[in-house]
C-alpha positions as CSV (number, residue, x, y, z in Angstrom):
1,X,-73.9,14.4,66.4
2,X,-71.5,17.3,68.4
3,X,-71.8,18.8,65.7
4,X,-75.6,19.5,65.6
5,X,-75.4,20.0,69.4
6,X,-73.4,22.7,68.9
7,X,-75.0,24.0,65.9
8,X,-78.5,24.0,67.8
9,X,-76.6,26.0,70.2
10,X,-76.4,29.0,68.4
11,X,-78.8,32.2,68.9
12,X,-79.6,32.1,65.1
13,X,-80.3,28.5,65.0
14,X,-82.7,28.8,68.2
15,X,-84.3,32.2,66.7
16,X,-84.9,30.8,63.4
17,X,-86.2,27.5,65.0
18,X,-89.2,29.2,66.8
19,X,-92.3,28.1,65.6
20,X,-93.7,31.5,64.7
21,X,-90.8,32.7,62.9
22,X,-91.2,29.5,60.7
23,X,-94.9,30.8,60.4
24,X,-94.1,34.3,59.8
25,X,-91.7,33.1,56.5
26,X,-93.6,30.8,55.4
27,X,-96.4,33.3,55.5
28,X,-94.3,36.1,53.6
29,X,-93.0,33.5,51.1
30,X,-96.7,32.7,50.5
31,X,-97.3,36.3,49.9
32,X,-94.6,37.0,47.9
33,X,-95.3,34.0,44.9
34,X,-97.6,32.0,45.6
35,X,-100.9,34.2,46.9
36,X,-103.4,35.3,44.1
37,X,-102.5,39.3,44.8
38,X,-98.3,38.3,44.8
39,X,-96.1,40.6,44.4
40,X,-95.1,39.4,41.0
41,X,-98.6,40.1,40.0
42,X,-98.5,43.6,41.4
43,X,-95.3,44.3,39.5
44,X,-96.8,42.8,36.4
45,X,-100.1,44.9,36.9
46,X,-97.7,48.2,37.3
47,X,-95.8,47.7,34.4
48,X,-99.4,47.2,32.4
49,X,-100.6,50.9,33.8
50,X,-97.5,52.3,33.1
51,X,-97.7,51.3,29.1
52,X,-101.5,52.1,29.5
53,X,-100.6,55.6,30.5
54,X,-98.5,55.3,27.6
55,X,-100.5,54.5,25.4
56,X,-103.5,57.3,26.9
57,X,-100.6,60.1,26.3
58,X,-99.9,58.9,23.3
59,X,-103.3,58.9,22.0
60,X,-104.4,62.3,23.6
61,X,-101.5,64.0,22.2
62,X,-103.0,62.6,18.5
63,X,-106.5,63.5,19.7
64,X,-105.3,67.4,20.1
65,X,-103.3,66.7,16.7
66,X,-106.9,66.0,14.9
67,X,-109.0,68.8,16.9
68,X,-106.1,71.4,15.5
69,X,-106.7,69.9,12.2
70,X,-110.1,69.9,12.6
71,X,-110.1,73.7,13.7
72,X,-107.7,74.7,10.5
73,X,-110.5,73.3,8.6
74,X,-113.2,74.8,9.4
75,X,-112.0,77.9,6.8
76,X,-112.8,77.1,3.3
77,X,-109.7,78.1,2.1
78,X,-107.9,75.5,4.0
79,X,-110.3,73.2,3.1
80,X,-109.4,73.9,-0.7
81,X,-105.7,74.1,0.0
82,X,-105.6,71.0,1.7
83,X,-108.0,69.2,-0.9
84,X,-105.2,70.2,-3.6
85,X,-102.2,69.5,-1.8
86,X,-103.2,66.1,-0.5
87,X,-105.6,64.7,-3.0
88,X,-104.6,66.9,-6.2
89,X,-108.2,68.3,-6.7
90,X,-108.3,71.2,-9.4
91,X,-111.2,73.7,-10.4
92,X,-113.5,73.0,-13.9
93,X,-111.4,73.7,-16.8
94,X,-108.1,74.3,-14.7
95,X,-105.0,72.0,-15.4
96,X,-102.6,70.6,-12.8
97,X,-99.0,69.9,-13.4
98,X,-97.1,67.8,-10.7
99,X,-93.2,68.4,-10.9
100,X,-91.1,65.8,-9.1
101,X,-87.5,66.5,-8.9
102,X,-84.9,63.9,-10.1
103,X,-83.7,62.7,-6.9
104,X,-87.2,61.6,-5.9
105,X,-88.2,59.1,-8.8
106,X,-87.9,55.4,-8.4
107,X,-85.2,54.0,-10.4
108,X,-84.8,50.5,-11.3
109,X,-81.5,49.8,-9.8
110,X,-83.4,50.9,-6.2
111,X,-85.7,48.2,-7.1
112,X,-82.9,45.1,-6.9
């Protein structure tokens, strides 16, 4: 029982023990994790903009990809070179000959 006389004593222990310094922790606990707009909701919310700003860059950079693409096509010579490189297209009474190297056929020991 000294013991908590002496403890009371302390300038901490009397600071600590007002009743709005309870209130005021209590109130920034509440804040913190408990209250609807936390701060671990905030930090949650941040890290989603972040990968959605990722994800925006991401797809804008792929969007100017597809408008340069879009603009090489618009010649009809790229439009037939692409058409043959990609899909193997050939003009009437025209023959194609595809020539794989070696080192680029599927063997069957890859397969196992």
């Amino acid at each position: 029982m000294k013991k908590l006389k002496e403890i009371g004593k302390n300038k901490w222990v009397k600071y600590l023990g007002n009743t709005y310094v309870i209130i005021l922790i209590l109130f920034i606990v509440w804040m913190l994790f408990f209250d609807t707009n936390s701060y671990l909701i905030h930090s949650e919310l941040n890290d989603d903009i972040k990968a959605l700003e990722e994800n925006a860059e991401f797809y804008q950079q792929e969007i100017d990809k597809d408008t340069e693409f879009i603009e090489k096509m618009e010649d009809s010579n790229e439009i037939e070179r692409y058409a043959r490189e990609k899909y193997y297209l050939k003009r009437e009474n025209e023959d194609i000959f595809i020539i794989e190297d070696a080192d680029s056929l599927k063997t069957d020991t890859e397969n196992e």
